[in-house]
N, C-alpha and C positions, 0 to 999 in steps of 0.2 A: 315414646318419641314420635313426633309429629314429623312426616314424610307428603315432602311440598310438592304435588304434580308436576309444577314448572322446573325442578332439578331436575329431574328422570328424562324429561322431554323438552327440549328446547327448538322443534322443529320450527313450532309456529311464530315463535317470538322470531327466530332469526332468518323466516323466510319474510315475515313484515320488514325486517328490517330491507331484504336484498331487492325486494319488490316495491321499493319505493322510486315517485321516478329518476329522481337523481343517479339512487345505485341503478338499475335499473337500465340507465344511456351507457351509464362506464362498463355496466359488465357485459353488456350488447356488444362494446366497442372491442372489451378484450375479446369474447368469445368469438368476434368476425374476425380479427387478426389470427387468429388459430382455426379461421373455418370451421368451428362447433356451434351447435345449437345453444341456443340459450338457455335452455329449459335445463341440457344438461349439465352445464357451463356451473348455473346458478344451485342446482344438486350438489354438486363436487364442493363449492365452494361455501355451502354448509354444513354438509360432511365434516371438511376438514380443516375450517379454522370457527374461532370461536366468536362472540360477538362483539366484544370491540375492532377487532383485526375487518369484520363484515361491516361494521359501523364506518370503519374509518375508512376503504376501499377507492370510496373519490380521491381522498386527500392523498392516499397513496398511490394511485395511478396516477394524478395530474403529478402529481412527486417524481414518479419514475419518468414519466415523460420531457420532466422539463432537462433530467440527470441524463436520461438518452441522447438528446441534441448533443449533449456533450463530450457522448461515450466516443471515446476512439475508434474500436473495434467494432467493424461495423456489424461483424458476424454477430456477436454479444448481444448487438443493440436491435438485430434482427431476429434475432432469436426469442426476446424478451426475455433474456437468464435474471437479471437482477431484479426483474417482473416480478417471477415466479418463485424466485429463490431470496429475496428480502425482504419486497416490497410488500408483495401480498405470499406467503411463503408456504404455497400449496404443494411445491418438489423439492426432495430433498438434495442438497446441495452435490451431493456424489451423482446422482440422478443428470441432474445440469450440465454436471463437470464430461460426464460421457457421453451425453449426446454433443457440447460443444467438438471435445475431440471426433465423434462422427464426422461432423459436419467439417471441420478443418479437415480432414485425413480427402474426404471427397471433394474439396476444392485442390487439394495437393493434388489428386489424381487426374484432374484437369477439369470438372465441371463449373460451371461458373459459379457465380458466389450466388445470386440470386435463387440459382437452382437447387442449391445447396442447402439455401437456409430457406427455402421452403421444405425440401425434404425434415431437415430438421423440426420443422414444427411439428409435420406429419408425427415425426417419433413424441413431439409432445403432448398432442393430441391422441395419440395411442394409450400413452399413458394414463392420461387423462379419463377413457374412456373405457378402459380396462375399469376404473375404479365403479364407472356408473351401473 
C-alpha cells in the first residue's frame, strides 16, 4: 500500500492556505478583536479545523459580520459566540454557552456591559491559548 506524505501532514498545505493575503486581513481582524497574536491566532486555527472550513474563512466571517449587525443581544454579538461556535467553529458550543452565562451573571452583578464582554473575551482568549 502506497502512504501519501501529504495525508499524514497537512501543515504546509493549510498554512498556504491561511497565509494568503485575503485570509491573511480576516484572520488579523479576528485575532485583534480577541487581542491575540496572529502568528498564534493562525496556529489554533490549523490545528483545529480542516481545509475547506480555512479555505472558506473570509466568506465566513464577512457572513458572521453582516448576521451581527443584526444580532439582538449585544452581548452574543460582542462576544463573537456565533463567530466561534458556527461560523468558523473552533469552540465547542457548551464552551460558548458558559462563558456567555459568565459574562451575563457579571453584568447582573452590576458591571457594565462593555466591561463585561471584554472580560469575556479574555476567557476566550485563555482558551484559546491554552491550546497554543
Amino acid at each position: 500500500m502506497i502512504n501519501y506524505i501529504y495525508e499524514k501532514d497537512l501543515f504546509g498545505m493549510k498554512y498556504k492556505i491561511v497565509s494568503s493575503p485575503f485570509h491573511e486581513k480576516t484572520i488579523a481582524q479576528i485575532a485583534d478583536c480577541l487581542d491575540m497574536n496572529v502568528q498564534e491566532f493562525r496556529k489554533i486555527l490549523i490545528e483545529r479545523l480542516d481545509m475547506s472550513f480555512l479555505e472558506n474563512i473570509p466568506a465566513r466571517y464577512n457572513s458572521w459580520k453582516i448576521m451581527s449587525l443584526k444580532e439582538e443581544d449585544p452581548v452574543t454579538s460582542g462576544l463573537c459566540i456565533t463567530l466561534f461556535s458556527e461560523y468558523i467553529p473552533v469552540l465547542a458550543h457548551e464552551d460558548v454557552l458558559i462563558i456567555k452565562e459568565k459574562v451575563d451573571s457579571l453584568i447582573k452583578s452590576g458591571i457594565p456591559e462593555d466591561e463585561a464582554v471584554l472580560k469575556g473575551k479574555i476567557l476566550i482568549r485563555e482558551i484559546f491559548l491554552a491550546w497554543v
